[in-house]
N, C-alpha and C positions, 0 to 999 in steps of 0.2 A: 390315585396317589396325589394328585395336583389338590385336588378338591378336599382330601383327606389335609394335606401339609395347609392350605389355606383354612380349612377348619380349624388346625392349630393352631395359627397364626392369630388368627381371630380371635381364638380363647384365651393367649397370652397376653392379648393387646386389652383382653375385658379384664384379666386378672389382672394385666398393671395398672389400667387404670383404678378396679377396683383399690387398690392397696397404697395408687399415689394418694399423699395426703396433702393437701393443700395449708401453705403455711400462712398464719394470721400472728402478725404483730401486735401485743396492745402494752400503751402507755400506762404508768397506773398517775391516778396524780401526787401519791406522796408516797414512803419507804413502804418495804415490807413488811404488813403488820394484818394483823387479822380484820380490817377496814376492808380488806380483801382479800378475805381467805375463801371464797367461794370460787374465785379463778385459780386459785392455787391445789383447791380441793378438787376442781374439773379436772385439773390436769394429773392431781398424784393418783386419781381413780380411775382416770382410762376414759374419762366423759368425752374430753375434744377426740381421745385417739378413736373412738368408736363413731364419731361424726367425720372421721376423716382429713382431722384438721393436726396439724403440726402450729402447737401457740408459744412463741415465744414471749412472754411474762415481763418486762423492763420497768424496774423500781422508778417513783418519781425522788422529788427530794425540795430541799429550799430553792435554788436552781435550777429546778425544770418545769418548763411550762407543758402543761400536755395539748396546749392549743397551738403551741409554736413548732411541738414536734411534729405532729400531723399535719401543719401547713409545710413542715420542709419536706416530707415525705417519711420521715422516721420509722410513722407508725400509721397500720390501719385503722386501728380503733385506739379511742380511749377514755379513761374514766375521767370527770371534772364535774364538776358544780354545774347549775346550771346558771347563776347568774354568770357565769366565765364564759359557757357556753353563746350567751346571747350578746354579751359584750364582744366577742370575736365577731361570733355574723354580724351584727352592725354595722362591724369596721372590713364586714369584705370575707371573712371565712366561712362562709356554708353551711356549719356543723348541723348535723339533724341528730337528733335525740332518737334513738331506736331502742332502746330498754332503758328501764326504768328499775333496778336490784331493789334500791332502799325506795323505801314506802315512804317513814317518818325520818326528819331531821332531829341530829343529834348536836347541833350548835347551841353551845348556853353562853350567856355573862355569869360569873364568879363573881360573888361578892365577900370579903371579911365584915361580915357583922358588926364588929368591932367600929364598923366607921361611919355607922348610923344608917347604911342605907337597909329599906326595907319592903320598899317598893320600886317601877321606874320612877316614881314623883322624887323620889329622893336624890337621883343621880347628878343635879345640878351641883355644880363647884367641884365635883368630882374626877380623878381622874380615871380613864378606863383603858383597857389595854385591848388592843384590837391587833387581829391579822390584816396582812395587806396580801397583796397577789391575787385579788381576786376574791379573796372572802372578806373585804370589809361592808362588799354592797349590800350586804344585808343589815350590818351595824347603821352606813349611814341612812339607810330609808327606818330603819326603826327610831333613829334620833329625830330626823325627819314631822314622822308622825308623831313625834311626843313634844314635836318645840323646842328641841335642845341647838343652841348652837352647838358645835363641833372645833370652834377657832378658839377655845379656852378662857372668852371672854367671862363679864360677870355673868352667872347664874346658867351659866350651858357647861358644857364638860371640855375637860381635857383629853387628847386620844395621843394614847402611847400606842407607836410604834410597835408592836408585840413580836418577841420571839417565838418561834413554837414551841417552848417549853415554859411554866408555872416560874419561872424563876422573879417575874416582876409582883407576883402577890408574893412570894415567901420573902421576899427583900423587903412587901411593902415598898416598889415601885409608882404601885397603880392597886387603887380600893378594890376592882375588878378585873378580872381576865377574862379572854375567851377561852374556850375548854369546850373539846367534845365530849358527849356525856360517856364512850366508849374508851376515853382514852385520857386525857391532861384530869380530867375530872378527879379519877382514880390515882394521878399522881400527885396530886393536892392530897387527897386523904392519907397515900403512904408516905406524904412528910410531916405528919401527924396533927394535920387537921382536921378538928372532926367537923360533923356535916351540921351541927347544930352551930358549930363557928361560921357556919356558912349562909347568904342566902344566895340564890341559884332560881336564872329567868332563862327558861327555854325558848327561844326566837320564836317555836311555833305556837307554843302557847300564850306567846305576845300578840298574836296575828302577823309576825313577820318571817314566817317562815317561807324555806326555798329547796326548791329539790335539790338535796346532792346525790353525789355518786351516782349518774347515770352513763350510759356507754354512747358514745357520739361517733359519729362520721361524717364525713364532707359528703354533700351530695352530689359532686361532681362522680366520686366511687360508689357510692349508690347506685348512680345510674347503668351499670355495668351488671347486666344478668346474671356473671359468673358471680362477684364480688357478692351482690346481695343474695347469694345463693350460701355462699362461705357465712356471713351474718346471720342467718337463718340457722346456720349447724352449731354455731358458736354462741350465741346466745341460746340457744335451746341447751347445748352441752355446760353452760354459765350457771343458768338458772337451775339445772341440775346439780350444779354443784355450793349453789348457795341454801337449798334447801338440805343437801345434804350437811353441810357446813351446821345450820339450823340446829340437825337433829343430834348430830357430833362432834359437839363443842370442843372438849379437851381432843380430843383427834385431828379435828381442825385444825386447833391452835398448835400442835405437834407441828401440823406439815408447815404450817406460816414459818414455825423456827427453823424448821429444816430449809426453808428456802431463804432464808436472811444471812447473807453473805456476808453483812456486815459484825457477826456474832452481837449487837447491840439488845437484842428481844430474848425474852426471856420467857419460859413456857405458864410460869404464873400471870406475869402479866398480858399475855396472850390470851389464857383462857380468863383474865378477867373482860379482856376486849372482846374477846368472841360471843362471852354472852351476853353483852349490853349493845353489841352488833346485831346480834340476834335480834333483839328487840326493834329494829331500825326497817329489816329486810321482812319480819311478819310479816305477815297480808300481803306479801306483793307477788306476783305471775312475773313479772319481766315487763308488761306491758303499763306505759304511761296513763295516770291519771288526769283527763285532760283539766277536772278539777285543781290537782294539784299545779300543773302547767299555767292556770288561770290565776291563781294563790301567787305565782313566783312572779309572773308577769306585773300584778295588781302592787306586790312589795316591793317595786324596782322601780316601777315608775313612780309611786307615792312619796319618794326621796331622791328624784333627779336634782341634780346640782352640781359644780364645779367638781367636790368633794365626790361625788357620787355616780362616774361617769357611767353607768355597767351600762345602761340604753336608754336611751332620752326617745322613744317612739315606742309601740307595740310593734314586734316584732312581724316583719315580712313574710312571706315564701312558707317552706317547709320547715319551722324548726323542730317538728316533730313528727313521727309517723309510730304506727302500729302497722306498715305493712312484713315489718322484718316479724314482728311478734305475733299477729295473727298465723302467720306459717308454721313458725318454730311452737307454739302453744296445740297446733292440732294434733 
């Protein structure tokens, strides 16, 4: 009997364990929108709950940094740029890059036609509307590399402060905006501009492109067996769900709206971002290209400057690994 009730014991203690799910926080870096609907897709499919993972989702916004939350303890993982990413460890945060979702960068400049530009040679005297928080270090190494002052002077540009929304080209603000090509891009066109109004320079096809959206952690929790054990199930159950995302676009975009609490997103403009999202995530496993790693490095240092803090050296230590994604990929 003793032997019998401890057999039981035993088997209760294996089922709970089996069935406890370990919970993972992740940051996103901006609202609910189909930029990430491949986490959103893990979780309305049953991906994390089959790797045993409990994910709580937390929207970003204008106001949240996802480097400041994960340094106060907020969040396990999170999604961000990588010039953010390297700008933090610099200054003392740790972050290591362990997947890599998006393949290709979807940052452009917007231009109105109308205002003579036609190339970058044309951008001098011009103004241009840039994001700040972390995504202008790819603006100012591209200005960089083309010559341009940035202080407004004669024959260099002006940089407008940019909202995240088109409102400074429809005002006629600034001759240019930033716009990702999944998202503001598209809202320039439904305010009835069309594309031949438009010219349109992709950062990466400038040669100044820079990985976004990859999934980061500090390597202090890294180094914790259990922790990168949790990383391994979650990116594997991620990347499962961004391929699925891939192949079921309008479905996709469905679950995005269902999780926007804000009611702000709308299921058209959803599946128009899911599929130019799509295009971003092709070709990618989850694992970092060290090429492309080399690419972000090479466009950050080539425009260090006042203006341009993101990191003034080649990055130290680990800012990268493939040990989370060679496990989760077998």
């Amino acid at each position: 009997m003793k032997t019998t009730l401890m057999a039981i014991a035993a088997s209760l203690g294996m089922a709970t364990a089996a069935f406890a799910e370990d919970s993972v926080t992740l940051q996103l870096k901006w609202v609910t929108q189909a930029q990430f609907a491949g986490y959103y897709a893990a979780q309305a499919q049953g991906f994390y709950a089959e790797e045993d993972l409990d994910v709580t989702i937390l929207p970003g916004g204008p106001d949240i940094a996802p480097e400041q939350v994960i340094a106060a303890g907020g969040a396990d993982v999170i999604t961000t740029w990588m010039p953010a990413a390297l700008a933090a460890r610099e200054r003392g945060l740790n972050l290591v890059n362990i997947a890599q979702p998006f393949k290709h960068g979807g940052l452009q400049l917007t231009c109105l036609k109308e205002t003579g530009i036609n190339s970058p040679a044309d951008f001098g005297g011009h103004t241009l509307g840039v994001w700040f928080y972390g995504n202008e270090y790819p603006f100012y190494s591209w200005m960089a590399k083309l010559g341009y002052a940035t202080d407004g002077s004669a024959g260099g540009v002006t940089v407008l402060k940019q909202a995240f929304n088109v409102d400074a080209l429809l005002q006629k603000q600034a001759d240019c905006i930033s716009v990702m090509t999944y998202n503001e891009y598209g809202q320039v066109l439904d305010a009835g501009i069309t594309e031949d109004q438009l010219v349109t320079f992709n950062y990466l096809n400038e040669g100044v492109g820079v990985l976004e959206d990859g999934l980061y952690v500090t390597e202090e929790m890294l180094a914790d067996p259990a922790f990168a054990d949790k990383m391994v199930r979650f990116v594997r159950a991620s990347m499962r769900g961004w391929k699925w995302a891939e192949e079921n676009p309008e479905a996709a975009a469905q679950i995005v709206v269902d999780n926007d609490q804000t009611g702000a997103q709308t299921l058209e403009h959803q599946i128009y971002m899911m599929g130019e999202v799509a295009k971003l995530t092709a070709g990618s496993n989850g694992a970092l290209d060290p090429a492309d790693y080399d690419q972000t490095v090479a466009t950050l240092l080539s425009g260090v400057s006042p203006d341009n803090p993101a990191i003034t050296k080649a990055p130290e230590g680990m800012a990268w690994t493939h040990a989370i994604t060679d496990l989760a990929l077998q």
